[in-house]
Biotite code that builds the C-alpha atoms (Angstrom):
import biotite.structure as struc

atoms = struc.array([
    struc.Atom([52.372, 111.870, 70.516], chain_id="A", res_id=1, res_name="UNK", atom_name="CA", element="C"),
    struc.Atom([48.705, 111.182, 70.996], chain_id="A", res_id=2, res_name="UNK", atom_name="CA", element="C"),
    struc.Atom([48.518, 109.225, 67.639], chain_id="A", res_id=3, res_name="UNK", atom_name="CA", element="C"),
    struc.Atom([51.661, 107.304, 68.374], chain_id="A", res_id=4, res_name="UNK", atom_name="CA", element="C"),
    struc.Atom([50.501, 105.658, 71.819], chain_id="A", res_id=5, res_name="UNK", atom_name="CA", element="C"),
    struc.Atom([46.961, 104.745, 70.330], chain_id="A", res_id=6, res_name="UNK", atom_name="CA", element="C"),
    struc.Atom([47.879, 101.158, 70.162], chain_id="A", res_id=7, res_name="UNK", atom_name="CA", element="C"),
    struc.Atom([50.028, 100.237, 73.345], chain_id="A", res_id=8, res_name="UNK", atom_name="CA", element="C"),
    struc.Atom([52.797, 99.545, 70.848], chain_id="A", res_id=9, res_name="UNK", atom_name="CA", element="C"),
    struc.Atom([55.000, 102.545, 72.175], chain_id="A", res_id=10, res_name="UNK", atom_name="CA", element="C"),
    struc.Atom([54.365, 101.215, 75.741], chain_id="A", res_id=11, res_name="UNK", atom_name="CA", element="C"),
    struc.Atom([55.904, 98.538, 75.148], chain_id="A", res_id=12, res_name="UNK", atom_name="CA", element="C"),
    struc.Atom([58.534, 99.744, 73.357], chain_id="A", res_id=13, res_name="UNK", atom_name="CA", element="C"),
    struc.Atom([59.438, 102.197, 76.377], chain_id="A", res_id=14, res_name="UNK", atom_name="CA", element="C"),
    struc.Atom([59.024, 99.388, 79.058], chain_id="A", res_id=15, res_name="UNK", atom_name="CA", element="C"),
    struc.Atom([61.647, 97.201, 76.661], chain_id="A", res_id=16, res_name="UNK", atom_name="CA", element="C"),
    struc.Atom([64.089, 100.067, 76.642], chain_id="A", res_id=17, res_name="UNK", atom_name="CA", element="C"),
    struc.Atom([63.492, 100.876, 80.692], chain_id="A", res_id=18, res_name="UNK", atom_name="CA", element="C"),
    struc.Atom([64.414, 97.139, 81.190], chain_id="A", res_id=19, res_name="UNK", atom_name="CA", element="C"),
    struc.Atom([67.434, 96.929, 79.017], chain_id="A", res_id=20, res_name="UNK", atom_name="CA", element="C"),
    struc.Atom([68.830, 100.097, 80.360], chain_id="A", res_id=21, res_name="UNK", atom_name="CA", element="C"),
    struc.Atom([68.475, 98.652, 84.233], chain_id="A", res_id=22, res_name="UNK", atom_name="CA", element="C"),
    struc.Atom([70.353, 95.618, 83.000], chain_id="A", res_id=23, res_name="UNK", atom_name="CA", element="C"),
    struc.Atom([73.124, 97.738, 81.637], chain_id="A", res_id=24, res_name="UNK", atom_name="CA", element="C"),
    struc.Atom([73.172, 99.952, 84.462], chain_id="A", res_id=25, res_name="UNK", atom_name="CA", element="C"),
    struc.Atom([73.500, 96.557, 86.566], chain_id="A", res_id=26, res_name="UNK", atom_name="CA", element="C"),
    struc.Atom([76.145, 95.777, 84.240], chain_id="A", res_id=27, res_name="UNK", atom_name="CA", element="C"),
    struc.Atom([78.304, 98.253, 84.296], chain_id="A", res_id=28, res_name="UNK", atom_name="CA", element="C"),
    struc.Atom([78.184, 99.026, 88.194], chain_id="A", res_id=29, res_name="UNK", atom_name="CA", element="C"),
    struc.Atom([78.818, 95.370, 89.113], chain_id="A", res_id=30, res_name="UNK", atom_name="CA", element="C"),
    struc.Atom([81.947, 96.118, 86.223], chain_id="A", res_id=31, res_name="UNK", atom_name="CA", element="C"),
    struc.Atom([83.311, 98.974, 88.563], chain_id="A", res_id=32, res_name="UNK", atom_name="CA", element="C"),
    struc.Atom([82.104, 97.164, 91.683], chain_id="A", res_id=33, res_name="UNK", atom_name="CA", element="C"),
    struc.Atom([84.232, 94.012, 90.696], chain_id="A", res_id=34, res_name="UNK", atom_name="CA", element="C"),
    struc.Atom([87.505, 97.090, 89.676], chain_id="A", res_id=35, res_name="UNK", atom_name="CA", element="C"),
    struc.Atom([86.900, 98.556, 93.096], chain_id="A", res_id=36, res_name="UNK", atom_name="CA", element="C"),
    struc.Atom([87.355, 95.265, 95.028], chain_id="A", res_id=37, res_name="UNK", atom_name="CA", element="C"),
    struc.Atom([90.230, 94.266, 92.997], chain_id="A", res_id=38, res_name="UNK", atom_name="CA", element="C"),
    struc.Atom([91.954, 97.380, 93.769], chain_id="A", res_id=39, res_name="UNK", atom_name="CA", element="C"),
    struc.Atom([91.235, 96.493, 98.067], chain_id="A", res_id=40, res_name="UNK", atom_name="CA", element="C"),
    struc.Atom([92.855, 93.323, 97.023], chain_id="A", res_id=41, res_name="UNK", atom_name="CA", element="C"),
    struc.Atom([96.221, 94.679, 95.840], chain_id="A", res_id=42, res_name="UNK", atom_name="CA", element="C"),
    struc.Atom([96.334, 97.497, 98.253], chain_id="A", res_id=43, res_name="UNK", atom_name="CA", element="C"),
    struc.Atom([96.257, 94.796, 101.392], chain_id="A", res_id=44, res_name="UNK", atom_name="CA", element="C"),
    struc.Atom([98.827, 92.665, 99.188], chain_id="A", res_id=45, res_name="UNK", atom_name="CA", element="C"),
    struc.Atom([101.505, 95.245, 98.761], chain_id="A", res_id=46, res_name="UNK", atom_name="CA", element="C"),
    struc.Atom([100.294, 96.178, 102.814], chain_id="A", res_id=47, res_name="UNK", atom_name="CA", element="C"),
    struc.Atom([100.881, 92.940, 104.018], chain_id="A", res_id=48, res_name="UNK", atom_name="CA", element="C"),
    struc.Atom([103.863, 93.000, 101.698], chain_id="A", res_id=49, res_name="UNK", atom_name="CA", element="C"),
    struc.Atom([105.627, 95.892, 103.058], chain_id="A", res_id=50, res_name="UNK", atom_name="CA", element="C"),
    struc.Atom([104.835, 94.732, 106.739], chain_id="A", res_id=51, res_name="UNK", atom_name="CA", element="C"),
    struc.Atom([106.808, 91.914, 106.064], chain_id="A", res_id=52, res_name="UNK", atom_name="CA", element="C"),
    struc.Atom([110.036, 93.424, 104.923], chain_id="A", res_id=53, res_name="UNK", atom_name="CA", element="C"),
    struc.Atom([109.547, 96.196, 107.452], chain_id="A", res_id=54, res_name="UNK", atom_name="CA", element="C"),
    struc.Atom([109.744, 92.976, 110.209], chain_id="A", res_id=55, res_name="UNK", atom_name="CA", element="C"),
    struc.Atom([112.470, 91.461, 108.210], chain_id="A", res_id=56, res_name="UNK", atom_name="CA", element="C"),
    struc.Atom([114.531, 94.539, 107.813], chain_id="A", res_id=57, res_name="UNK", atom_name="CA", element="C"),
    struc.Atom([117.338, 95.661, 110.134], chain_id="A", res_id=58, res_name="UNK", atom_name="CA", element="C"),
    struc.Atom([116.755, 99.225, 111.876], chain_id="A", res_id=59, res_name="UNK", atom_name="CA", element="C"),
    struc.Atom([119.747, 101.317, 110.014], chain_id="A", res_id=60, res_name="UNK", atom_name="CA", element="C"),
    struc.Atom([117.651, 100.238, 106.343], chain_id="A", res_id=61, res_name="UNK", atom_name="CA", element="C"),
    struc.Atom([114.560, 100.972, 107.746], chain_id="A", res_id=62, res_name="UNK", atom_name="CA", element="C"),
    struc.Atom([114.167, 104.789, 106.589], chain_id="A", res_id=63, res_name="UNK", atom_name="CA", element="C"),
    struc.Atom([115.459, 103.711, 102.984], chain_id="A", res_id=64, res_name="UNK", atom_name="CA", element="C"),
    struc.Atom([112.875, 100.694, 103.127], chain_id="A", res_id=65, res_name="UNK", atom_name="CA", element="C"),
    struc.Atom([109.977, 103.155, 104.065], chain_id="A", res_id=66, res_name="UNK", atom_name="CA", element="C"),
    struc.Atom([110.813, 105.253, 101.389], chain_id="A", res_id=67, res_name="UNK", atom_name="CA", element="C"),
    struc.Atom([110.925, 102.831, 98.764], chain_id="A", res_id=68, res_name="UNK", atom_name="CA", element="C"),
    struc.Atom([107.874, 101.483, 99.982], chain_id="A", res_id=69, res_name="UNK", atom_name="CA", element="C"),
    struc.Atom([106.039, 104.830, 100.147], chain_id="A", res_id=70, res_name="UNK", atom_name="CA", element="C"),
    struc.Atom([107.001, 105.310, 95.846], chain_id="A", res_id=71, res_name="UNK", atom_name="CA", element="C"),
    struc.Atom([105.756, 101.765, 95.396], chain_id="A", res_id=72, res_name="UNK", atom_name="CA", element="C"),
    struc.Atom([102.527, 102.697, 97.364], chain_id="A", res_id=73, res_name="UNK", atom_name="CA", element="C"),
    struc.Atom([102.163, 106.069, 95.382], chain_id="A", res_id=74, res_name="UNK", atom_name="CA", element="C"),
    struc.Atom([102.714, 104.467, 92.534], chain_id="A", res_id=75, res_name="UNK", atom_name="CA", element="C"),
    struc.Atom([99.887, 101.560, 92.655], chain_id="A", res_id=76, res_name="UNK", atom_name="CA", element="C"),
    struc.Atom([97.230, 104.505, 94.003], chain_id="A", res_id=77, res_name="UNK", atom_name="CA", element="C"),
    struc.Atom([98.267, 106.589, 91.002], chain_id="A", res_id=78, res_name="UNK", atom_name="CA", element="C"),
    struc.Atom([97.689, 103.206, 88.554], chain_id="A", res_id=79, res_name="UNK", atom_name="CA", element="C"),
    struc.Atom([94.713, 102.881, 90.517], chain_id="A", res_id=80, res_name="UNK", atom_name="CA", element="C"),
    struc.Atom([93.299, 106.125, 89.920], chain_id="A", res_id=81, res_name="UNK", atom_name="CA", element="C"),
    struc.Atom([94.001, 105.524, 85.954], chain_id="A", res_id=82, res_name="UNK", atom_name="CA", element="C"),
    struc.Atom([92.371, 102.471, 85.903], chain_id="A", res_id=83, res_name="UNK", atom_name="CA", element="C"),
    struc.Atom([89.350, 103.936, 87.800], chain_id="A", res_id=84, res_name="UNK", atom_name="CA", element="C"),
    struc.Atom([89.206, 106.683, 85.351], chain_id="A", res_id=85, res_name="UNK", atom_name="CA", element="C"),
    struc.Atom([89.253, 104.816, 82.178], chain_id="A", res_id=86, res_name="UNK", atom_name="CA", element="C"),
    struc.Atom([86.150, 102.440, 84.317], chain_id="A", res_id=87, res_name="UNK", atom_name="CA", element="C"),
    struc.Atom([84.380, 105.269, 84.409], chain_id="A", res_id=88, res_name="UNK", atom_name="CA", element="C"),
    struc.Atom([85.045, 106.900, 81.090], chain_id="A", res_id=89, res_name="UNK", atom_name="CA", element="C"),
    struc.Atom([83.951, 103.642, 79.556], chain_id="A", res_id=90, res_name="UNK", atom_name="CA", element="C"),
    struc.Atom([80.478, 103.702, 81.801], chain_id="A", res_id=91, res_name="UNK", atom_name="CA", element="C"),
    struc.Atom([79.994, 106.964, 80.404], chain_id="A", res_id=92, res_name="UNK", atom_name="CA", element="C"),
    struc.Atom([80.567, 106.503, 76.951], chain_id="A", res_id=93, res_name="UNK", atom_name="CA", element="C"),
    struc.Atom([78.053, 102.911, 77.371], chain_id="A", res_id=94, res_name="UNK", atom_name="CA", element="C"),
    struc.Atom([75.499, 104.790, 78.860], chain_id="A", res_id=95, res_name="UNK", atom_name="CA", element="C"),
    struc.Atom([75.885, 107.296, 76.191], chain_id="A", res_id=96, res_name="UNK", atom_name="CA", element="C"),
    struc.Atom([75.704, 104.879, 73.550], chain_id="A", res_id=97, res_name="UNK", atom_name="CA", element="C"),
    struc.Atom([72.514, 103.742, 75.641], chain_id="A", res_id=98, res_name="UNK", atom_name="CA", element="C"),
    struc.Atom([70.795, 107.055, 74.922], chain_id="A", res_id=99, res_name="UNK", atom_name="CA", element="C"),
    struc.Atom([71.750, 107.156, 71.645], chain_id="A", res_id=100, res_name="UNK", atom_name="CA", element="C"),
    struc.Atom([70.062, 103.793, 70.939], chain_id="A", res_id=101, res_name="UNK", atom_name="CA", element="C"),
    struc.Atom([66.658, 104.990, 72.780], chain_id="A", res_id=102, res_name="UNK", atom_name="CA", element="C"),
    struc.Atom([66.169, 107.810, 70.700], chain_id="A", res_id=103, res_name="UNK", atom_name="CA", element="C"),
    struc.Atom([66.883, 106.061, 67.628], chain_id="A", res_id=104, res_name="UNK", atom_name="CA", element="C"),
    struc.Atom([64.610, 103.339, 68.461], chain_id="A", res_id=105, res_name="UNK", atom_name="CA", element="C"),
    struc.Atom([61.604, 105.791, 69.640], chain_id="A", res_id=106, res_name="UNK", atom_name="CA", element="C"),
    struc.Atom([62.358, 108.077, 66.955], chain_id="A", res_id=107, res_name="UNK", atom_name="CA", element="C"),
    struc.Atom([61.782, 105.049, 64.236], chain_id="A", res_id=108, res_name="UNK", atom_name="CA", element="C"),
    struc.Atom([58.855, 104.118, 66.398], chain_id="A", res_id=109, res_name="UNK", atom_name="CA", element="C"),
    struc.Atom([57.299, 107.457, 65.696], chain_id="A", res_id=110, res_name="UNK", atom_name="CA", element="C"),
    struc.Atom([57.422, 108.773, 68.824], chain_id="A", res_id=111, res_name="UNK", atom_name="CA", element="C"),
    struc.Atom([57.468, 112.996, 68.068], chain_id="A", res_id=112, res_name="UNK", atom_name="CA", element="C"),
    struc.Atom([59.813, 114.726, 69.542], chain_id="A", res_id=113, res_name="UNK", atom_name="CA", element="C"),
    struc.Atom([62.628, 112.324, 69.522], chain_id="A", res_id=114, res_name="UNK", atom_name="CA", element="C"),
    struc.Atom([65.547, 111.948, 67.504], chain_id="A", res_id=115, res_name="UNK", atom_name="CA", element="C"),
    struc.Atom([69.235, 111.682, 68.183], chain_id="A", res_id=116, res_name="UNK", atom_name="CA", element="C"),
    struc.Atom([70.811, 114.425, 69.812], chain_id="A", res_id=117, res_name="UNK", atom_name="CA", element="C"),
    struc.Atom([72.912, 115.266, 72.832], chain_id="A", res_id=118, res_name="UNK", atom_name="CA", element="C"),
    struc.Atom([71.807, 119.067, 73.409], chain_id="A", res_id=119, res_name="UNK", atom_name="CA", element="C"),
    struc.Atom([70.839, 119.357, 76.870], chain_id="A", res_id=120, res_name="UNK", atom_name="CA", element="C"),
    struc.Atom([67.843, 121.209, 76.545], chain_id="A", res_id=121, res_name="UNK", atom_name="CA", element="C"),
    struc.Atom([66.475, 118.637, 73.802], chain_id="A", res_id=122, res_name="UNK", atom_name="CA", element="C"),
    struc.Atom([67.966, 115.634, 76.365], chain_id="A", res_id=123, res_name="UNK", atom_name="CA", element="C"),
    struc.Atom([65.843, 117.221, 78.719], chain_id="A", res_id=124, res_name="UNK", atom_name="CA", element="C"),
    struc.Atom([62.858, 117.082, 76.897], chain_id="A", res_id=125, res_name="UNK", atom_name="CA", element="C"),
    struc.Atom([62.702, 113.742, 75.586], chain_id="A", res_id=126, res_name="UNK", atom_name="CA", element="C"),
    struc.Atom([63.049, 112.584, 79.294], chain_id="A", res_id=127, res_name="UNK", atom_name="CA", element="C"),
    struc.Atom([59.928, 114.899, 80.323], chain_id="A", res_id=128, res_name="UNK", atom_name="CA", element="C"),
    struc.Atom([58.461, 112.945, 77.201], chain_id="A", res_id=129, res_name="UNK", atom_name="CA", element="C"),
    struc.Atom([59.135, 109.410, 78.593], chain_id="A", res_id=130, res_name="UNK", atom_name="CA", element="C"),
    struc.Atom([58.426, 110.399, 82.131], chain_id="A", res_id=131, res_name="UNK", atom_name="CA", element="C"),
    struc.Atom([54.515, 110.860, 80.346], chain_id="A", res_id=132, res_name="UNK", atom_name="CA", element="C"),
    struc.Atom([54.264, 108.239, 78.545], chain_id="A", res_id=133, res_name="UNK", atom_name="CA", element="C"),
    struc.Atom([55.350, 106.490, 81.513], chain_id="A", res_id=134, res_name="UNK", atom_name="CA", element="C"),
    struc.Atom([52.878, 107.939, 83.463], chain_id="A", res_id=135, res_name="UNK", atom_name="CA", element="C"),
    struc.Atom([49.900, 107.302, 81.177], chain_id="A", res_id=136, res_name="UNK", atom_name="CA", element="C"),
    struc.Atom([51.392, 103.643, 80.795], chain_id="A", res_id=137, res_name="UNK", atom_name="CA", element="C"),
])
């Protein structure tokens, strides 16, 4: 490791992968920000919505209005919920990707002690390992 951050080169190397990763971590939570206020949009839609036909409505349809109202609500949280998943599942998989991509780059770099893996204990590791060469940066 010693040999390998003689020249600065590896520095520079970590400091271009740090800067990327912010940037996709910027990304992708301004993605599931942008989801998230989409989703307030449609829920005070359909709100507004069902206000409207509840105002509209004459009182002996009013239970069968709520109900019908209450599956349509259901139903958008559930497609909500889906859609909110699959955001997230998609983050994950990026910022797995992301990983991937670091260790391949440090690893061709000659950096010891990195190559691609997703053990835990290894993960682990090769963070302790940036964390010093960030520190002697």
């Amino acid at each position: 490791l010693a040999l390998a951050l003689l020249d600065g080169t590896v520095f520079e190397i970590v400091q271009g992968l740090l800067e990327i990763q912010h940037l996709t971590e910027k990304n992708l939570y301004s993605q599931r920000r942008q989801l998230h206020s989409e989703h307030r949009g449609l829920k005070q839609e359909l709100f507004h919505r069902h206000k409207e036909a509840q105002q509209c409505c004459r009182p002996h349809n009013l239970p069968l209005l709520r109900a019908a109202q209450q599956r349509e609500m259901e139903a958008m949280e559930q497609q909500i919920r889906e859609e909110q998943r699959m955001m997230d599942e998609k983050i994950v998989l990026e910022l797995d990707q992301k990983v991937i991509d670091q260790q391949s780059t440090l690893e061709k770099a000659g950096v010891s002690g990195f190559y691609i893996t997703t053990n835990p204990q290894e993960l682990t590791l090769q963070m302790n390992l940036l964390e010093l060469i960030r520190k002697l940066q």
